[in-house]
C-alpha positions as a Markdown table, in Angstrom:
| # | Residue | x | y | z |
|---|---|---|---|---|
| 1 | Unk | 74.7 | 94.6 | 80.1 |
| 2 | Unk | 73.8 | 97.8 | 81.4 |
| 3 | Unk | 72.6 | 98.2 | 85.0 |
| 4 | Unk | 69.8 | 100.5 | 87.5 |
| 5 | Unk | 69.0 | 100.3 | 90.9 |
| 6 | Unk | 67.3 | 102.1 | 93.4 |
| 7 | Unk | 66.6 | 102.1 | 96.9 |
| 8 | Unk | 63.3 | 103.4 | 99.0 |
| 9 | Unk | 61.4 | 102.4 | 101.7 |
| 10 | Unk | 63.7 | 99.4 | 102.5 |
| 11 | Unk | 62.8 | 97.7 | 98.9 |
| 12 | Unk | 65.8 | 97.4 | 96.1 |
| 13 | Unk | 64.8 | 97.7 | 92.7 |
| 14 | Unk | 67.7 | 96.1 | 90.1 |
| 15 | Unk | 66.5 | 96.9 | 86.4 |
| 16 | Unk | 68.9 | 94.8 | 84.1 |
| 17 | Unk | 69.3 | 95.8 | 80.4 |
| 18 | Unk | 71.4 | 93.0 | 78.1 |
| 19 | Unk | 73.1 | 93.8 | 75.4 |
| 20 | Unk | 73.9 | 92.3 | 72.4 |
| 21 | Unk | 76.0 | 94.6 | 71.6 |
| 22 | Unk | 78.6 | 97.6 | 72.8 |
| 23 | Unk | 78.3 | 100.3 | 70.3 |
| 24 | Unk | 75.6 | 101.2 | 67.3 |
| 25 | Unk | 77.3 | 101.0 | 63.7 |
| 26 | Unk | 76.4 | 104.8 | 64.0 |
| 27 | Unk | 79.4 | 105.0 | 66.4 |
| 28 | Unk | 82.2 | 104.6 | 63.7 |
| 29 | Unk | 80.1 | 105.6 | 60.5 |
| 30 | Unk | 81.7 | 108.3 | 58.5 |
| 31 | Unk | 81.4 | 111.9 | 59.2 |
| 32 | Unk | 78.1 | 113.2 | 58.1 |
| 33 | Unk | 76.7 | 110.0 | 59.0 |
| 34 | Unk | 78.6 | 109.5 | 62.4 |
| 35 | Unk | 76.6 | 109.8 | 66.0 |
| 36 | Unk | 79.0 | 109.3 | 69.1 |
| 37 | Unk | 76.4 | 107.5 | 71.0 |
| 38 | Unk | 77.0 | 104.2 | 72.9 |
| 39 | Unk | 74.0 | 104.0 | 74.7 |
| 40 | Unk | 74.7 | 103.7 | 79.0 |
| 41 | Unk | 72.3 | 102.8 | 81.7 |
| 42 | Unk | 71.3 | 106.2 | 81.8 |
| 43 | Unk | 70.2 | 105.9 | 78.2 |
| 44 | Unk | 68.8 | 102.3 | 78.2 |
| 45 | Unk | 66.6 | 104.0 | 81.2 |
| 46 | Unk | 64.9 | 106.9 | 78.9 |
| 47 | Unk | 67.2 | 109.6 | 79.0 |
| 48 | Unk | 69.2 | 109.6 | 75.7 |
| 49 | Unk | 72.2 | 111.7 | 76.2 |
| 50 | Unk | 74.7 | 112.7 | 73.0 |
| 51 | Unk | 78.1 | 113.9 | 74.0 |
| 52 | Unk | 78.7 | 116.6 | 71.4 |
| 53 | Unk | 75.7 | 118.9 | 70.6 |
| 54 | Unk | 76.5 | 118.7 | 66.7 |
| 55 | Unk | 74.9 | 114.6 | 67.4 |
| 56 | Unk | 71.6 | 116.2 | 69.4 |
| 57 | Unk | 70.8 | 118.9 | 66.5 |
| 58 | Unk | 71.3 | 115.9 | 64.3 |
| 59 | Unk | 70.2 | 113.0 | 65.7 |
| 60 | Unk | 66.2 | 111.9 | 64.9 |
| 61 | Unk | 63.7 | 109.4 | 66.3 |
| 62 | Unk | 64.5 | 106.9 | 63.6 |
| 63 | Unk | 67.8 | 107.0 | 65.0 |
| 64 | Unk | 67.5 | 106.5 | 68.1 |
| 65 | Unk | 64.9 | 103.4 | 67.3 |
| 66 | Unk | 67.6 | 101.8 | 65.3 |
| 67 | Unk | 70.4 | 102.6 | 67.7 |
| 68 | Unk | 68.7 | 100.8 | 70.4 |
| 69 | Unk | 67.4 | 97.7 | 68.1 |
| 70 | Unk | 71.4 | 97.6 | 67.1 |
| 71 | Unk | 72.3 | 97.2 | 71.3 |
| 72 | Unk | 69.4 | 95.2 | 72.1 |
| 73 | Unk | 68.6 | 91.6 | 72.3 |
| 74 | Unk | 65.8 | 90.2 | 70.6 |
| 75 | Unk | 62.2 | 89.6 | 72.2 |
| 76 | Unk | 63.1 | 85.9 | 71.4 |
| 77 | Unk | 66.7 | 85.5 | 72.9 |
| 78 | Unk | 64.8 | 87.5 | 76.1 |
| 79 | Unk | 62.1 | 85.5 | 76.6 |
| 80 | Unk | 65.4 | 82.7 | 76.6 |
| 81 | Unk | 67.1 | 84.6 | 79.1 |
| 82 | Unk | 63.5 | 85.0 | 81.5 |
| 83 | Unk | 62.8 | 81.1 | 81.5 |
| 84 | Unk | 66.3 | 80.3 | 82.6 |
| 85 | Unk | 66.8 | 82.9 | 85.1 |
| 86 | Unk | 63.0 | 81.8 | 86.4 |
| 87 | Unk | 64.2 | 78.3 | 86.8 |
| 88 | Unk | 67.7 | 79.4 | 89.1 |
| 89 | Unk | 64.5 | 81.1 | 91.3 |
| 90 | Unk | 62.1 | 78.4 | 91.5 |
């Protein structure tokens, strides 16, 4: 799971991302087809970073799509997580 939180005018903010899973097969792909990305909070937040500029000139939208549909739960298993975390509240 990947966390943000922020602080203003006496209100926290706690923005929780879960993951299904650590790295994109992208991670460990061969060579040509190999983007060092393992998306952070940073990155889960809208600012896609890649450590080595060879992976920006290279990387495309597609990618990223599929990068973060590799990482992310499903809309299903979410709306899971929601009703039980709404019933700890209620």
């Amino acid at each position: 799971m990947n966390l943000i939180s922020s602080y203003q005018e006496d209100i926290w903010r706690l923005i929780i991302f879960p993951r299904q899973k650590h790295r994109p097969t992208q991670f460990s792909s061969e060579e040509e087809k190999q983007l060092l990305i393992s998306p952070a909070a940073v990155d889960m937040g809208g600012l896609f970073i890649t450590p080595r500029k060879e992976d920006f000139e290279k990387i495309t939208r597609d990618d990223v799509i599929d990068i973060f549909k590799q990482v992310t739960i499903t809309k299903e298993y979410f709306e899971f997580l929601r009703k039980k975390i709404g019933k700890i509240f209620i």
